[in-house]
VOGU-3710 file (C-alpha; in Angstrom, 3 decimals, decimal comma):
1> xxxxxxxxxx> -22,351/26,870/16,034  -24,917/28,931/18,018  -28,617/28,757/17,763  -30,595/32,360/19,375  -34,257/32,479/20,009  -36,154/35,026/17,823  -36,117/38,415/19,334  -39,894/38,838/18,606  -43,039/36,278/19,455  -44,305/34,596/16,696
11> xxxxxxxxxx> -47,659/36,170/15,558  -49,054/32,382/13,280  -47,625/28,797/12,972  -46,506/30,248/9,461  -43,361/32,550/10,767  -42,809/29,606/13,527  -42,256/27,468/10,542  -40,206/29,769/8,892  -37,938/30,278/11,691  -37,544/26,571/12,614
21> xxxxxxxxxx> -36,968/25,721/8,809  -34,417/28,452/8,185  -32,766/27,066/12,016  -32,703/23,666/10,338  -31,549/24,531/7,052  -28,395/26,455/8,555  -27,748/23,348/11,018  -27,635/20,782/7,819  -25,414/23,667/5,821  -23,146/23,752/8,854
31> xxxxxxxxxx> -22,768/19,930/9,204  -22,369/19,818/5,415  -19,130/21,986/6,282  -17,836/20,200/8,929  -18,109/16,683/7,477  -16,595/17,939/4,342  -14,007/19,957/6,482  -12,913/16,219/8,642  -13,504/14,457/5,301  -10,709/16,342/3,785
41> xxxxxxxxxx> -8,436/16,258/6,616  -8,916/12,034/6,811  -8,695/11,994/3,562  -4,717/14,197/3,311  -3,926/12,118/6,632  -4,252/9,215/4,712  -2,361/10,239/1,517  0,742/11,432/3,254  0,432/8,144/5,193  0,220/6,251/1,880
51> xxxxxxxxxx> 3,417/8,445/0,670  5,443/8,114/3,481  4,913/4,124/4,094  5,772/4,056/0,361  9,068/5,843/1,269  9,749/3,434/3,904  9,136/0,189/1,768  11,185/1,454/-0,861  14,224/2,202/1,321  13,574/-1,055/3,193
61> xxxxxxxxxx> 13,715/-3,167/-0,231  16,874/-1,063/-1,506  18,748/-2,809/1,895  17,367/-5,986/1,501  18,241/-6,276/-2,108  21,554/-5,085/-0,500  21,663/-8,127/2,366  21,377/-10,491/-0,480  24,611/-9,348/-2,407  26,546/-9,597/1,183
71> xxxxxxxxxx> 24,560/-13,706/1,127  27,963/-14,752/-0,717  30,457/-13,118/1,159  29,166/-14,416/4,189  28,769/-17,891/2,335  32,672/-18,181/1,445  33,312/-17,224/5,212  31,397/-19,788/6,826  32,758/-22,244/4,045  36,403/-20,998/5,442
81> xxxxxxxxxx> 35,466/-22,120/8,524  34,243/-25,115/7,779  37,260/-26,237/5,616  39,657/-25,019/8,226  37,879/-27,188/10,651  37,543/-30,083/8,517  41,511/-29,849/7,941  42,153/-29,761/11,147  40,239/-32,506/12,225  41,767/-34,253/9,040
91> xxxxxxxxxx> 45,401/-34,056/9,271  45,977/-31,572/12,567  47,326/-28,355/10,220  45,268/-25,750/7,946  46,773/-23,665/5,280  44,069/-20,909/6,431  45,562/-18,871/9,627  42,478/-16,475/10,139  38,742/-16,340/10,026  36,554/-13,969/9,215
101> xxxxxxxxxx> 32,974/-14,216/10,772  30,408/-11,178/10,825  26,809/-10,043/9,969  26,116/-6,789/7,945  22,354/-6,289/7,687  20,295/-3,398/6,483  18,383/-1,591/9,587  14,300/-2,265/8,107  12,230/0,149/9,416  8,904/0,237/10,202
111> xxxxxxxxxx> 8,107/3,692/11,856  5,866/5,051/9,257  3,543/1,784/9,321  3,205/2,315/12,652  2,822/5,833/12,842  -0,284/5,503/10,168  -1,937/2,704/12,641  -1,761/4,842/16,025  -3,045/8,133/14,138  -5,408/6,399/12,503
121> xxxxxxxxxx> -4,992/6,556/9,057  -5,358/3,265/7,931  -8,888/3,049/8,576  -9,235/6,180/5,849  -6,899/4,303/3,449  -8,749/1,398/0,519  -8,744/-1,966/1,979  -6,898/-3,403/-0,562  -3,665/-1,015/0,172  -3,786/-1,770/3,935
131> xxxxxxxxxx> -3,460/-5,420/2,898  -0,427/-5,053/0,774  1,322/-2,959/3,227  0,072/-5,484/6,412  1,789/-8,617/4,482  5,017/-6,531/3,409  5,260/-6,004/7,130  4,494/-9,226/8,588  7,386/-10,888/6,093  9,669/-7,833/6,976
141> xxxxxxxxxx> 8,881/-8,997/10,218  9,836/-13,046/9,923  12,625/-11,621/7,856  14,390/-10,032/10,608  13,229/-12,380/13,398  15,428/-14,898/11,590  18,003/-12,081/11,120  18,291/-12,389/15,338  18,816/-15,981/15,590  21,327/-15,513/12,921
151> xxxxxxxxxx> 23,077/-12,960/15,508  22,509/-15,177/18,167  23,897/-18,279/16,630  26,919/-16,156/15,291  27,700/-15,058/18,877  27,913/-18,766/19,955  30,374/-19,889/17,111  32,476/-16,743/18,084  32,967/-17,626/21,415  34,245/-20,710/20,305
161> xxxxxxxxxx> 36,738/-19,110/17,850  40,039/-18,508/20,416  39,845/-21,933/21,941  40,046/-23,655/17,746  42,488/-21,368/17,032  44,355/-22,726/19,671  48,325/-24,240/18,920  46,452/-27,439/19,651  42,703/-27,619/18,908  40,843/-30,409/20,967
171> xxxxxxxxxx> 39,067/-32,626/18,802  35,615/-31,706/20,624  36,072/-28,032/20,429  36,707/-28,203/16,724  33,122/-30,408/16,461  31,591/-28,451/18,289  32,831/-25,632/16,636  31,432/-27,318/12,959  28,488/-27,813/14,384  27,821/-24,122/15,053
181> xxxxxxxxxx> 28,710/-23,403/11,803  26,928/-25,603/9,920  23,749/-23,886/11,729  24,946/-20,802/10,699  24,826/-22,310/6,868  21,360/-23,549/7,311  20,720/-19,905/9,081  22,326/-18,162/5,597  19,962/-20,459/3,544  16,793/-19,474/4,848
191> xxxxxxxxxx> 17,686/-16,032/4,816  18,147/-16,305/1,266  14,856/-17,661/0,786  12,896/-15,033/3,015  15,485/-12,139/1,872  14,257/-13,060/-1,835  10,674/-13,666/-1,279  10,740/-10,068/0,733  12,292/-8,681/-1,939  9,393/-9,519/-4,148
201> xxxxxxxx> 6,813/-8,770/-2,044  8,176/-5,065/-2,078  8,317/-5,277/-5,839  5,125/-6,137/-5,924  3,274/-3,379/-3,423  5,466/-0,922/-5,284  4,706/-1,532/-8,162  0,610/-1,303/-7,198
//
């Protein structure tokens, strides 16, 4: 915007005020413009933010609601385990010649959260929407944090696997061996519980 003097000199204080008013007036009309110009722009920002974190959530509870369906698969493998162990420490012999031990977990994102926060269009969304969103995230978040000591504890009882699958097991292998496993049982449990309670939580945000 560009303000030029008058190409005349004022002849009275009334055609000074004139000027200055009708300078003033076009100043407000042109702010009026701008702020409703960046108003609408914060204002779509925030709306295909809202959409697309929407998106996200709803593909992100699809594969969670999908991790708990695998829970009893990987349930009957750890049981497996543990009875083949317990037979062997029992009598020395197992009718089961072959364990099955793996993790198959949705990939949650959280791109579009974190998109929205570093353009800044959360601070242009309501208050009560950035709420919902922030606590979906922050379970999503303990969700898979328990999801990685799953993996980790997993990769410990696997090591283990060739040496109790020797022609003879020694006894401490094979406890140590249970004793993995029954941390990976505890590990399934709570993954239950925060797989269901996420699940909710996304039902819930949807739904508002």
């Amino acid at each position: 915007m560009e303000v030029h003097r008058p190409h005349s000199p004022f002849h009275s204080w009334r055609e000074f005020a004139i000027e200055i008013a009708t300078i003033v007036i076009g100043v407000l009309i042109a702010l009026s413009f701008e702020g409703a110009r960046e108003w609408q722009h914060y204002r779509s920002l925030a709306r295909e933010a809202r959409d697309m974190i929407v998106r996200e959530l709803t593909d992100n509870r699809n594969l969670v609601d999908a991790d708990i369906k695998n829970g009893a698969k990987r349930d009957d493998e750890v049981r497996d385990a543990l009875r083949y162990v317990n037979d062997q420490l029992g009598s020395g012999s197992s009718s089961i010649h072959a364990l099955s031990l793996k993790v198959e977990w949705g990939d949650l994102r959280r791109s579009a959260w974190s998109t929205a926060e570093q353009m800044g269009a959360l601070g242009h969304m309501a208050y009560s929407d950035v709420q919902r969103y922030a606590a979906a995230h922050d379970l999503q978040d303990l969700y898979q944090s328990q999801q990685h000591r799953s993996f980790e504890h997993l990769t410990d009882a696997l090591v283990m696997v060739p040496a109790v699958f020797d022609s003879a097991p020694s006894r401490s292998d094979l406890e140590r061996f249970r004793d993995k496993l029954l941390v990976m049982r505890a590990d399934l449990y709570i993954e239950r519980q925060l797989a269901q309670q996420l699940s909710d939580r996304y039902a819930q945000v949807l739904k508002n």
